[in-house]
N, C-alpha and C positions, 0 to 999 in steps of 0.2 A: 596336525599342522607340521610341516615341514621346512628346512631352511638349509639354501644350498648359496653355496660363495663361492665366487670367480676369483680365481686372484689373476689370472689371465685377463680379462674383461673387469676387473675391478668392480663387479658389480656383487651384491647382494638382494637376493630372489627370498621372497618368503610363497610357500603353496598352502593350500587350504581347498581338500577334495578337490574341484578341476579351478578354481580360480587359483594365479598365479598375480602376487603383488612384487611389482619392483621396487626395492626403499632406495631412495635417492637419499642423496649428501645434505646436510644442513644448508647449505649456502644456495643449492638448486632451488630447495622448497622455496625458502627468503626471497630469491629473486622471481618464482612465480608470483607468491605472496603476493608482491608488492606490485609487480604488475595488475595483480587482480584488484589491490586496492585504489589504483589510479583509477581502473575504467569505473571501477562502482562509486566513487567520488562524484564522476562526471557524470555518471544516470543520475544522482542523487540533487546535483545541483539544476539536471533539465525537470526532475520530479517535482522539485520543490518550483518552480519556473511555471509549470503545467500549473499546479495545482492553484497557487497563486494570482492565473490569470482565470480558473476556473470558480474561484471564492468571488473574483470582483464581477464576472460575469452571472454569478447566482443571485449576488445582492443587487443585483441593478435586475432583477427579475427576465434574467433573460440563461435557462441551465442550457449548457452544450454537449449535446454526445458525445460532439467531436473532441472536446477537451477530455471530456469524463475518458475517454477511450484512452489518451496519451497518460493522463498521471493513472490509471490502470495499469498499459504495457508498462511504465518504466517502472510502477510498484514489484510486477511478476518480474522482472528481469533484474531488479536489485536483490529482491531474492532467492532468484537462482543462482548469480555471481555468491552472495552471501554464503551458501549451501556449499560451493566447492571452499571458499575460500575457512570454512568450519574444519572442512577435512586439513589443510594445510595448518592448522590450529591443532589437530590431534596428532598430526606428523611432530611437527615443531617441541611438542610436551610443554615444559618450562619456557624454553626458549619463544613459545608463541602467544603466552601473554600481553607482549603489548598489542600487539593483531589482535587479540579479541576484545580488548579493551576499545580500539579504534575502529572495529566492525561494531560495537555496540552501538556508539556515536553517531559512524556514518549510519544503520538503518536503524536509529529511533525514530518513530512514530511511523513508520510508513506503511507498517502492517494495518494499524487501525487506522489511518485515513484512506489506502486505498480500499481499507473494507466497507468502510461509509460512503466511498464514491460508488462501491458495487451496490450497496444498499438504497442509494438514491435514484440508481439509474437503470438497476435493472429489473427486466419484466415477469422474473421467474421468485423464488425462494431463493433470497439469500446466499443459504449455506448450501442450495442446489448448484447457484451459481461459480459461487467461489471455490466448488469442489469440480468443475468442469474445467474452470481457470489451470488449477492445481495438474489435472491430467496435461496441461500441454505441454508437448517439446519446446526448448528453444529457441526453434526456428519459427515454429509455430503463433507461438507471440510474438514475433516482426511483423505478423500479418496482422493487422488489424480487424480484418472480414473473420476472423478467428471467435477475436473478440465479441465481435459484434455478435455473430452466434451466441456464443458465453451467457449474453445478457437480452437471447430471445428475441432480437431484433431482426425482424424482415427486412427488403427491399422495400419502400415506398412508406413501412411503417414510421408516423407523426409520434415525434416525443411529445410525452405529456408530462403535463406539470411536475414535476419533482418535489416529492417531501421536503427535503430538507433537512433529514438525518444530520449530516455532516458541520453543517454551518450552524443548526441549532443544538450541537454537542459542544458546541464552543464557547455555549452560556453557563452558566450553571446550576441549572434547571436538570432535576434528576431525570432519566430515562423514562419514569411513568408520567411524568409531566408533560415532557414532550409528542408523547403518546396521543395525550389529551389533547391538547394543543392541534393536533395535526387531525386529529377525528373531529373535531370542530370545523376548521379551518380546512383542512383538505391538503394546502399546497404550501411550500415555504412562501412563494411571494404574497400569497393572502397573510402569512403570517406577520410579516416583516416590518410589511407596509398598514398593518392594520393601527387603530388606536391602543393603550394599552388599557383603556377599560372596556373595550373588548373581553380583556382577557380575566376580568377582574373574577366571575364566576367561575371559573375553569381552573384555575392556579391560587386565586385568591387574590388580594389588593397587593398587599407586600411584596410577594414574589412577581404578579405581573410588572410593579412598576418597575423590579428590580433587573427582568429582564428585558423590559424595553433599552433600558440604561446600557445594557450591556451589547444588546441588536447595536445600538445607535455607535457605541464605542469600535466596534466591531466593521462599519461601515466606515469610519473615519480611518480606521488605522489599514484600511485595504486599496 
């Protein structure tokens, strides 16, 4: 590694083999910073917006690609903003603790809800899909038809039912419960809308009634 200073050009160059890094001034980084923290504020409150209108559209038994698609893009793109704004945090040292205190904020939860909206809606494996996601540019996810890809959808191809992953992780019903639940039942809205002694051999009495309680809370509060 090497390190060459301009005092003509006031700049300072760091090299490393053929990559050359420019260090900028404390005050440049801060003011990118914080630009970056505005736009990711704003994806964050359209995410939450998407997502929001995608829970009330699940529980009325009606999942939309078209939603599932938008709190998708703006999951990937809060993340990408995230990821530069991580390097400005390692520039910064000391001085960028409160930025990562405040990037922690802005993207809590949105990793595991947009992986449950991938979970719900697409037609591949999973961690196929969200490893497909991970390869795009970010111009690439403005595209929506990108997406669409991502998650193995044709032209003309009919969604079908959706689990329900997402919305019955909201109970508190372990992961092997819900399992069950959905090998029975098949789809969230057979779930949702069913009785809860339906569910009584499956889960058991206690925990079905306990999750009906919770479904029904869970529709009121949406």
């Amino acid at each position: 590694m090497g390190i060459a200073i301009s005092e003509r050009k006031h700049e300072i160059n760091l090299f490393y083999k053929t990559i050359k890094y420019h260090v900028r001034n404390t005050e440049q980084i801060l003011r990118k910073a914080n630009e970056q923290i505005q736009l990711i504020e704003k994806q964050r409150e359209l995410f939450d917006t998407y997502l929001e209108k995608l829970t009330r559209l699940e529980l009325r038994n009606y999942p939309s690609l078209h939603q599932g698609l938008l709190v998708i893009q703006k999951g990937r793109i809060i993340q990408k903003i995230a990821d530069e704004i991580k390097k400005y945090t390692v520039e910064l040292g000391n001085e960028g603790t409160l930025l990562k205190t405040r990037l922690k904020e802005i993207t809590m939860g949105v990793e595991r809800e947009m992986n449950l909206v991938i979970k719900d809606y697409t037609l591949l494996d999973t961690k196929r899909s969200k490893m497909l996601l991970e390869e795009l540019s970010y111009d690439e996810i403005l595209d929506q038809e990108n997406i669409i890809r991502v998650l193995a959808y044709t032209p003309g191809r009919q969604l079908l039912p959706i689990k329900g992953w997402r919305i019955l992780s909201k109970t508190s019903l372990p992961e092997a419960d819900i399992a069950k639940l959905l090998k029975d039942k098949d789809s969230l809205g057979e779930i949702i809308h069913s009785n809860a002694r339906s569910y009584f051999e499956i889960i058991g009495e206690e925990r079905a009634k306990a999750f009906k309680d919770e479904i029904e809370k869970i529709k009121l509060n949406t």
